[in-house]
N, CA and C atoms as a LAMMPS dump frame, in Angstrom:
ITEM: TIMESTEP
0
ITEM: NUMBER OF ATOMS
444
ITEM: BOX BOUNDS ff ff ff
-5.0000000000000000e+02 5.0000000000000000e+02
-5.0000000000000000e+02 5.0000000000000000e+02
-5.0000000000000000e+02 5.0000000000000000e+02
ITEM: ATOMS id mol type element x y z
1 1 1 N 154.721 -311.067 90.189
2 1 2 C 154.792 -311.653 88.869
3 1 3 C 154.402 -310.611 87.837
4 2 1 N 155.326 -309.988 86.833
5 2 2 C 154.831 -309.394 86.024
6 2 3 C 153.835 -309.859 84.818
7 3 1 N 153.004 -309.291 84.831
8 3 2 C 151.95 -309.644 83.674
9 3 3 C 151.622 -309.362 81.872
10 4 1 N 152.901 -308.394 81.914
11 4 2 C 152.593 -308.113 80.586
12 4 3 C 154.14 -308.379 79.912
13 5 1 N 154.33 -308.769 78.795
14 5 2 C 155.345 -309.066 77.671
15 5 3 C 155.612 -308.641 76.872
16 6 1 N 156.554 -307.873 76.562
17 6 2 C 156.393 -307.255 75.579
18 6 3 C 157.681 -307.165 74.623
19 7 1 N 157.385 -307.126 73.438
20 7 2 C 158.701 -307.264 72.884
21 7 3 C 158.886 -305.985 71.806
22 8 1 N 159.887 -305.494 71.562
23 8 2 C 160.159 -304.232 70.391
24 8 3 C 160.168 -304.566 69.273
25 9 1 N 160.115 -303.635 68.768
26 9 2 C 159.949 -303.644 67.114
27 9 3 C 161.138 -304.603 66.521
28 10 1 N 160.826 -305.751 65.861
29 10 2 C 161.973 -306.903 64.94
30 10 3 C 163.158 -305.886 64.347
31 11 1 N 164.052 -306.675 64.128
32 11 2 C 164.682 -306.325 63.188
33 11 3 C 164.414 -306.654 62.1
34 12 1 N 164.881 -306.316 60.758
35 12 2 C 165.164 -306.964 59.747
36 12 3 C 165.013 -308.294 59.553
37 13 1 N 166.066 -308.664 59.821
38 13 2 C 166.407 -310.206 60.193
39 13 3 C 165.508 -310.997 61.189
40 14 1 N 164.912 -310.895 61.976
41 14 2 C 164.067 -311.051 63.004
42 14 3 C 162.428 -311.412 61.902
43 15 1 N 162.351 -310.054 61.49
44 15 2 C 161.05 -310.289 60.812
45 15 3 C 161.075 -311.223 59.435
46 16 1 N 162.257 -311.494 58.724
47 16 2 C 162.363 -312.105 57.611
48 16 3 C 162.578 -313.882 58.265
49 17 1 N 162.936 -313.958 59.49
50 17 2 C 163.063 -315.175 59.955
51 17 3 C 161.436 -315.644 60.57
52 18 1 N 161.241 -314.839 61.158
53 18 2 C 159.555 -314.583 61.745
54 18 3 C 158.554 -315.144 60.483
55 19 1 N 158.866 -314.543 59.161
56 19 2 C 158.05 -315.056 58.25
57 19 3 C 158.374 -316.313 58.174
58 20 1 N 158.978 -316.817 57.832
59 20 2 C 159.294 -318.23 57.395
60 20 3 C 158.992 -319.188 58.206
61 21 1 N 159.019 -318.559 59.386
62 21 2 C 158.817 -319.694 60.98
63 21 3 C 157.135 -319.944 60.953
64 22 1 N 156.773 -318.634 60.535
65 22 2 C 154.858 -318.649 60.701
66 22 3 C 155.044 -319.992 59.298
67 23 1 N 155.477 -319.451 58.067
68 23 2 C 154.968 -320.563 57.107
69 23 3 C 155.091 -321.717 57.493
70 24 1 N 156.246 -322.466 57.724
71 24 2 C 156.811 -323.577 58.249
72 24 3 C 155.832 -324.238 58.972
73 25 1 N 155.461 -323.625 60.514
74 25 2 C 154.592 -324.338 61.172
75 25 3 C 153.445 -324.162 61.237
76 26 1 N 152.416 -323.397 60.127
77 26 2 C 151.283 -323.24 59.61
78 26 3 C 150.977 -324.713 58.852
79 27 1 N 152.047 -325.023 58.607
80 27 2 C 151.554 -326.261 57.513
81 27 3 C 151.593 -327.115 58.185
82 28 1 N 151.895 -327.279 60.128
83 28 2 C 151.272 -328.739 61.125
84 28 3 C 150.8 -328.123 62.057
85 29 1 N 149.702 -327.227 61.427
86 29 2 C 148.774 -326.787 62.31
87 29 3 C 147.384 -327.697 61.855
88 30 1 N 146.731 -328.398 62.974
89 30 2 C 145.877 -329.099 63.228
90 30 3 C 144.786 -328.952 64.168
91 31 1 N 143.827 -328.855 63.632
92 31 2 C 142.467 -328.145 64.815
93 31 3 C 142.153 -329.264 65.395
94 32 1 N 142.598 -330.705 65.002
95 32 2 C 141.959 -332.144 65.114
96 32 3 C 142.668 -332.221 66.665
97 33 1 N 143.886 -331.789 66.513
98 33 2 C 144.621 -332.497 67.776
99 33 3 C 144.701 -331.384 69.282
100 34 1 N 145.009 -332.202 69.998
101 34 2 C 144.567 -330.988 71.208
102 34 3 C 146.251 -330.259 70.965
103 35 1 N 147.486 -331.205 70.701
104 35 2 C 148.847 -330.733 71.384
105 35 3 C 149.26 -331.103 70.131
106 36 1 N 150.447 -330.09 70.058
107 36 2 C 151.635 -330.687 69.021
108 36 3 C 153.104 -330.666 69.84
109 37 1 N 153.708 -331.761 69.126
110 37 2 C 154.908 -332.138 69.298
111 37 3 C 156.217 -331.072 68.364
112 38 1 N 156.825 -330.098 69.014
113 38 2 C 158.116 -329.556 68.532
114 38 3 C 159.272 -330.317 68.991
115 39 1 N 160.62 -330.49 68.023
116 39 2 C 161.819 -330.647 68.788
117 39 3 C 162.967 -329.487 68.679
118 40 1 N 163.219 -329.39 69.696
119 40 2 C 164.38 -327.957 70.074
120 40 3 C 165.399 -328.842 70.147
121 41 1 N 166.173 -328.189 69.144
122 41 2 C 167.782 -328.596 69.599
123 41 3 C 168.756 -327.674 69.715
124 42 1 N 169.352 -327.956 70.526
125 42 2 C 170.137 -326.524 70.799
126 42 3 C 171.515 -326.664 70.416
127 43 1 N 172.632 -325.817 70.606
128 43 2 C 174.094 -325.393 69.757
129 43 3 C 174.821 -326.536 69.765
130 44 1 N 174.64 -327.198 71.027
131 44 2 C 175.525 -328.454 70.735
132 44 3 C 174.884 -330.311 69.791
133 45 1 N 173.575 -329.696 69.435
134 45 2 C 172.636 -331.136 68.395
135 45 3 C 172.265 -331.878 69.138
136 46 1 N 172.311 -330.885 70.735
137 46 2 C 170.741 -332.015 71.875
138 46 3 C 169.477 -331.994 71.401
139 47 1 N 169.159 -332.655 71.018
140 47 2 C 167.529 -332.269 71.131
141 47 3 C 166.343 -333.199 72.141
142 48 1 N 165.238 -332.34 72.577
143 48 2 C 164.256 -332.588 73.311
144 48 3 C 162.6 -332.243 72.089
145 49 1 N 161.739 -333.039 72.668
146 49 2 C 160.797 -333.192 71.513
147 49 3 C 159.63 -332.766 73.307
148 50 1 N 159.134 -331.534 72.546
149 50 2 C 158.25 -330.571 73.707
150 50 3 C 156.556 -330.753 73.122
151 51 1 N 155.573 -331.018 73.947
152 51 2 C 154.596 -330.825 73.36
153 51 3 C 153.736 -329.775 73.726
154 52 1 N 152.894 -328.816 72.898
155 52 2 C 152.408 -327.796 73.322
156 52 3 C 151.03 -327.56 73.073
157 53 1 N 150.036 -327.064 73.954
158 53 2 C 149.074 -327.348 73.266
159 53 3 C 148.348 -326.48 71.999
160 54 1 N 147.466 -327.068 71.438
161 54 2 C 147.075 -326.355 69.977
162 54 3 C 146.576 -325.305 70.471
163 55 1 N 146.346 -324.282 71.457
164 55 2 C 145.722 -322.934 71.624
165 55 3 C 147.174 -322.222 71.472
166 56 1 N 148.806 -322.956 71.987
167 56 2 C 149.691 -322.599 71.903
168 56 3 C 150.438 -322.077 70.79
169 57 1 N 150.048 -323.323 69.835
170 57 2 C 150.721 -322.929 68.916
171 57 3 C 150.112 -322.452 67.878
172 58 1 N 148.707 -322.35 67.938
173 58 2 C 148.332 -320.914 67.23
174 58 3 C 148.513 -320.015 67.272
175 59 1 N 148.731 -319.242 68.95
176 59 2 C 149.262 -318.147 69.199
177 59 3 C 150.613 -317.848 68.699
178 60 1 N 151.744 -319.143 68.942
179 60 2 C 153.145 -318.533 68.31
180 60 3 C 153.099 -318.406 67.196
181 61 1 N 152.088 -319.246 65.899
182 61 2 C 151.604 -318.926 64.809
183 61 3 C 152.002 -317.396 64.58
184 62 1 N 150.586 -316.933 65.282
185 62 2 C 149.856 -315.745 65.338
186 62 3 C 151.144 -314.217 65.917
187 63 1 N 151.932 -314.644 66.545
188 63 2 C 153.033 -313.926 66.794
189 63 3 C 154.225 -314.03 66.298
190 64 1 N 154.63 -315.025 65.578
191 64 2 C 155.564 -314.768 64.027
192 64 3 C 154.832 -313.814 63.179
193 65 1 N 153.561 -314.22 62.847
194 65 2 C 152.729 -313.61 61.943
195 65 3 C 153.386 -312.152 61.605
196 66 1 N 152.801 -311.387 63.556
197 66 2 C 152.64 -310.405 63.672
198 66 3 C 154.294 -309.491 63.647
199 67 1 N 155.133 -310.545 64.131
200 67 2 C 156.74 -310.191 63.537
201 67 3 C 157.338 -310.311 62.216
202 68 1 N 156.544 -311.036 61.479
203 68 2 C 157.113 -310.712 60.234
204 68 3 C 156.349 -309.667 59.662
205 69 1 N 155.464 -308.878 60.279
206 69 2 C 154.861 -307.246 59.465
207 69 3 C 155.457 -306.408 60.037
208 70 1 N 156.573 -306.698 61.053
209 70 2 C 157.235 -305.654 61.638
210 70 3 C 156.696 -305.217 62.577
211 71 1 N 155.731 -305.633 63.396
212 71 2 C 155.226 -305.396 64.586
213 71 3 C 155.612 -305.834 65.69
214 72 1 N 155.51 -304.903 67.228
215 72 2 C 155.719 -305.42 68.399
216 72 3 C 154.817 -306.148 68.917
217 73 1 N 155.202 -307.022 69.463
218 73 2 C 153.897 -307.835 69.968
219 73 3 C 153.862 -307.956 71.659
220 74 1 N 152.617 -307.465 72.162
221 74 2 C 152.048 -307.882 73.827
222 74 3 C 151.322 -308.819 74.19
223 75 1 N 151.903 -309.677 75.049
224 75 2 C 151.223 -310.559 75.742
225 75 3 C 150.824 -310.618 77.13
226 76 1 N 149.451 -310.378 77.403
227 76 2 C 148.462 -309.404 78.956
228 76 3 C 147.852 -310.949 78.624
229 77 1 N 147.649 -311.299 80.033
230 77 2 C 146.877 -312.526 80.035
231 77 3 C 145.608 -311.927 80.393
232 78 1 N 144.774 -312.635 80.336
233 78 2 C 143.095 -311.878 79.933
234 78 3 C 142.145 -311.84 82.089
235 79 1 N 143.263 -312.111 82.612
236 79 2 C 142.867 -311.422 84.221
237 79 3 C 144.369 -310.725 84.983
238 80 1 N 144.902 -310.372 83.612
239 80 2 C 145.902 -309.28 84.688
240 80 3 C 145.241 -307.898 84.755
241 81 1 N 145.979 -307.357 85.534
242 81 2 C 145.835 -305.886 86.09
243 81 3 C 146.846 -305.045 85.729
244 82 1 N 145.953 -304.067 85.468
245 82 2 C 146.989 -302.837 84.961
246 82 3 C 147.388 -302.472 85.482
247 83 1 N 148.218 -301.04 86.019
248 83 2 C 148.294 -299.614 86.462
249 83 3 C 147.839 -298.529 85.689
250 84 1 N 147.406 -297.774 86.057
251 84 2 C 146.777 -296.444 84.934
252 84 3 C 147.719 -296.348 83.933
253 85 1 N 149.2 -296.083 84.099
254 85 2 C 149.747 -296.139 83.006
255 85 3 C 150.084 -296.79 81.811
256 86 1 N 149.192 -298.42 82.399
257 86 2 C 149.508 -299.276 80.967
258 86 3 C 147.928 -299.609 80.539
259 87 1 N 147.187 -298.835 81.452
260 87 2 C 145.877 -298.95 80.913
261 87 3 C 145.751 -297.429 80.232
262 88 1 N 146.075 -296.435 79.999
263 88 2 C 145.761 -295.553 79.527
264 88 3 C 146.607 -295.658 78.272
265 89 1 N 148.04 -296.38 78.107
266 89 2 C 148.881 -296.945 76.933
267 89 3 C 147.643 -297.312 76.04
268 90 1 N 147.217 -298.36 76.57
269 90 2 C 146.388 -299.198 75.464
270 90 3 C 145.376 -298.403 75.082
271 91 1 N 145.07 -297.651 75.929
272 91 2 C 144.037 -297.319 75.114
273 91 3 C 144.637 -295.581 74.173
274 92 1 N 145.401 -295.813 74.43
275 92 2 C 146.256 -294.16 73.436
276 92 3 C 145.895 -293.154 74.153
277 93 1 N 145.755 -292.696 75.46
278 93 2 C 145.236 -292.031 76.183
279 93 3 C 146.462 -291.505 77.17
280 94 1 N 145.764 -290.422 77.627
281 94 2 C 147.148 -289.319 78.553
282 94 3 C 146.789 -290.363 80.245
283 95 1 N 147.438 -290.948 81.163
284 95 2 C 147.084 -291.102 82.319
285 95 3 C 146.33 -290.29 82.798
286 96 1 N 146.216 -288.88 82.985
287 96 2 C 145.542 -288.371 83.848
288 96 3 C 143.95 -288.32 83.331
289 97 1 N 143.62 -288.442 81.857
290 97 2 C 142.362 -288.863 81.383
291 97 3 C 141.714 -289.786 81.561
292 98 1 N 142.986 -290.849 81.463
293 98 2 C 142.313 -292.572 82.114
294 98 3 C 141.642 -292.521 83.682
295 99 1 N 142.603 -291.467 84.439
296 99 2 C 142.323 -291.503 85.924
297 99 3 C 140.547 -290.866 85.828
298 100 1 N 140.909 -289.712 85.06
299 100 2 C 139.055 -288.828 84.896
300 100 3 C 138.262 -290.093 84.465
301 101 1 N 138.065 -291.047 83.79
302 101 2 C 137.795 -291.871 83.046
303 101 3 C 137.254 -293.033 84.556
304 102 1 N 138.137 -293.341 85.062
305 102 2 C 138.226 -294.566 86.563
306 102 3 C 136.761 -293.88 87.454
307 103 1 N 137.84 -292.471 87.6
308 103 2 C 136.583 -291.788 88.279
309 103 3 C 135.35 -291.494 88.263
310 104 1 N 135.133 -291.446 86.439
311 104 2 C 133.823 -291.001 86.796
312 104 3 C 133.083 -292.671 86.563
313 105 1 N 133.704 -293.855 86.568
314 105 2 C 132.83 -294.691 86.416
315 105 3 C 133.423 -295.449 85.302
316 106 1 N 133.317 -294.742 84.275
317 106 2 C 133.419 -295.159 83.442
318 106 3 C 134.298 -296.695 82.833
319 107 1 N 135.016 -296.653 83.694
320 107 2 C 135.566 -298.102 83.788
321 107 3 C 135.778 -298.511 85.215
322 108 1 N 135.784 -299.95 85.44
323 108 2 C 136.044 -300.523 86.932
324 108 3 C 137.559 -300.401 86.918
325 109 1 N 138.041 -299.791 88.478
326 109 2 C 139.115 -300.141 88.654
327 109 3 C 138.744 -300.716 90.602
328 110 1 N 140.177 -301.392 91.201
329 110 2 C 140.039 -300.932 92.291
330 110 3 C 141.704 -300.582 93.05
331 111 1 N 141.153 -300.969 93.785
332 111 2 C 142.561 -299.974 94.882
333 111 3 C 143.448 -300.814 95.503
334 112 1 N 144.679 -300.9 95.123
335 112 2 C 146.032 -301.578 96.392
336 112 3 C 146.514 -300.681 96.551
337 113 1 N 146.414 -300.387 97.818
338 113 2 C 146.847 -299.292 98.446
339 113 3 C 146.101 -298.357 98.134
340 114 1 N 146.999 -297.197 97.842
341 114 2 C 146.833 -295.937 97.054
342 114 3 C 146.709 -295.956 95.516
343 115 1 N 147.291 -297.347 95.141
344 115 2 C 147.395 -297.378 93.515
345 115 3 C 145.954 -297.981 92.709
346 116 1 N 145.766 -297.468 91.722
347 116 2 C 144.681 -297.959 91.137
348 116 3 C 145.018 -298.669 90.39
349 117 1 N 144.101 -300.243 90.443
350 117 2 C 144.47 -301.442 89.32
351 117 3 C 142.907 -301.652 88.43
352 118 1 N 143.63 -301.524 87.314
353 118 2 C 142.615 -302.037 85.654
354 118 3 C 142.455 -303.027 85.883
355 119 1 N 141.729 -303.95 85.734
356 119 2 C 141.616 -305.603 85.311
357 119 3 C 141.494 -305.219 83.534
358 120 1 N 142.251 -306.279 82.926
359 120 2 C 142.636 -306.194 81.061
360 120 3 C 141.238 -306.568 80.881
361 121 1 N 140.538 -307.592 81.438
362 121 2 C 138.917 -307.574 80.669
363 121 3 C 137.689 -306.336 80.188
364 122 1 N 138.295 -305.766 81.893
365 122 2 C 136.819 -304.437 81.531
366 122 3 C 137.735 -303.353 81.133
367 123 1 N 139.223 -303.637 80.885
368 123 2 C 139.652 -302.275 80.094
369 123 3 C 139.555 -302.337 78.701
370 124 1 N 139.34 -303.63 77.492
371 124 2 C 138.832 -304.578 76.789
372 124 3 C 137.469 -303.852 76.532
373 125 1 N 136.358 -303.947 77.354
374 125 2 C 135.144 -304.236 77.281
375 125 3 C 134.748 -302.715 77.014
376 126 1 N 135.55 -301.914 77.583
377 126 2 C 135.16 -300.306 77.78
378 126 3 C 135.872 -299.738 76.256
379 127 1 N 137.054 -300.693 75.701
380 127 2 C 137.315 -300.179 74.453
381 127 3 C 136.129 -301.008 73.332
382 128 1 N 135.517 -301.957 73.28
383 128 2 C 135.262 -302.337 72.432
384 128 3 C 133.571 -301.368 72.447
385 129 1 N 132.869 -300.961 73.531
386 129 2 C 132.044 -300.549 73.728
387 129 3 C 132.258 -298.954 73.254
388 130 1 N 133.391 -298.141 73.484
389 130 2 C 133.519 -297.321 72.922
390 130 3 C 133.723 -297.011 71.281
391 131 1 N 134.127 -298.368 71.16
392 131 2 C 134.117 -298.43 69.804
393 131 3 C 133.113 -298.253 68.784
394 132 1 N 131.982 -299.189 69.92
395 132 2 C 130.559 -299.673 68.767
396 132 3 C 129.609 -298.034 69.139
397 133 1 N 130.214 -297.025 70.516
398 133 2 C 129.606 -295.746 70.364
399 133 3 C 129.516 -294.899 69.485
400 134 1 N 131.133 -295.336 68.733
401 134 2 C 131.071 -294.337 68.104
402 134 3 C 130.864 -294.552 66.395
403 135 1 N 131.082 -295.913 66.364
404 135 2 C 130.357 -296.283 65.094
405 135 3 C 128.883 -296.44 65.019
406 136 1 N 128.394 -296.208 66.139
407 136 2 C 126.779 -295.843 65.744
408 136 3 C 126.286 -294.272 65.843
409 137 1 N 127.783 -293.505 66.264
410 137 2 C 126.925 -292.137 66.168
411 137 3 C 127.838 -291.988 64.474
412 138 1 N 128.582 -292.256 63.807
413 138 2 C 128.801 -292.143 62.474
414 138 3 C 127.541 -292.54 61.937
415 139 1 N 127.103 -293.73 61.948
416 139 2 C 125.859 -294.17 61.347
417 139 3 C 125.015 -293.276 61.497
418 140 1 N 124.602 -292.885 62.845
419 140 2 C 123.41 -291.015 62.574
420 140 3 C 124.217 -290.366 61.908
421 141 1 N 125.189 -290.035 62.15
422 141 2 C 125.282 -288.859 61.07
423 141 3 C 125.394 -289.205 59.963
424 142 1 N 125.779 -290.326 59.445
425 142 2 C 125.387 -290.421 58.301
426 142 3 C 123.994 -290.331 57.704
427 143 1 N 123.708 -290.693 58.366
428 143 2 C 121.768 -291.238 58.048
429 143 3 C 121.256 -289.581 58.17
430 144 1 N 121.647 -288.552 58.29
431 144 2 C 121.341 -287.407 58.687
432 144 3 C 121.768 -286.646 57.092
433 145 1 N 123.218 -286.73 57.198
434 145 2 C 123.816 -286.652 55.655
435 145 3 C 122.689 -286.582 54.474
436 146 1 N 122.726 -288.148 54.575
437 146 2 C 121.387 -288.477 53.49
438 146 3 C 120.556 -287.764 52.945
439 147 1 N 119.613 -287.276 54.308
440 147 2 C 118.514 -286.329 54.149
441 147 3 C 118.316 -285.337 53.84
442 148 1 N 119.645 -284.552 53.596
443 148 2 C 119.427 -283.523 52.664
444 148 3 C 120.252 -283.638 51.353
C-alpha cells in the first residue's frame, strides 16, 4: 500500500477553481457536528449524498486552501514509513546525509531487509526539534550581540 500522495503543482485553472471550492465549503463548516453531508453528481445528473467526517472536511478545506496558492500538496498518514529518499526529501536534505543522520542516531529508523524505513512521526519530531535548536542558538547569539 503506498503511503504517500502527492499531487503537482495546479494549474491555473485548478487553483482558481481550488479557491472558490475552499470558499464555498468554508461557509458549512461546523465544529458542532461530527460529519457532513456532500452530494456528488456526476456527468450524467446522478447524484449520491456522501457523508464525511468533520476532521475530513477540514482537511479538503485545508487542501483547496493550499491549491489555490499554487501549491503541491502531500498526504503521509502520521504512521507511515519512509525510505531514506522521501525522508531526506522532506527534510531538504542529500540521502546520503539522511543515511549519516540514521546512523549516528540521530533519528530512529529500522530495517526491512537491507532497506532502511523512517516512521513520518520521529522524522516530524527530529525536524521540529531541530528547529527549536536552532532557534535557541539564534537567541544566544543574539543575546551575545547585545552585549557589546
Amino acid at each position: 500500500m503506498k503511503t504517500t500522495v502527492v499531487t503537482g503543482l495546479p494549474s491555473e485553472a485548478e487553483t482558481t477553481l481550488a479557491k472558490e471550492s475552499a470558499r464555498q465549503l468554508s461557509l458549512f463548516l461546523s465544529s458542532k457536528e461530527e460529519a457532513r453531508s456532500i452530494r456528488v453528481i456526476d456527468h450524467a445528473g446522478e447524484h449520491e449524498v456522501v457523508q464525511i467526517p468533520t476532521a475530513a472536511y477540514r482537511l479538503l478545506i485545508d487542501i483547496l486552501a493550499q491549491m489555490a496558492q499554487g501549491n503541491a500538496v502531500s498526504l503521509i498518514p502520521v504512521h507511515a514509513e519512509l525510505t531514506t529518499q522521501e525522508a531526506a526529501d522532506m527534510l531538504n536534505v542529500s540521502r546520503p546525509h539522511l543515511v549519516k543522520l540514521l546512523d549516528a542516531g540521530d533519528i530512529p529508523f529500522h530495517k526491512v531487509g537491507t532497506h532502511r524505513r523512517v516512521r513520518y512521526q520521529d522524522l516530524v519530531q527530529y525536524k521540529n526539534q531541530s528547529y527549536m535548536n536552532r532557534l535557541k542558538a539564534l537567541e544566544e547569539l543574539s543575546a551575545l550581540d547585545m552585549g557589546y
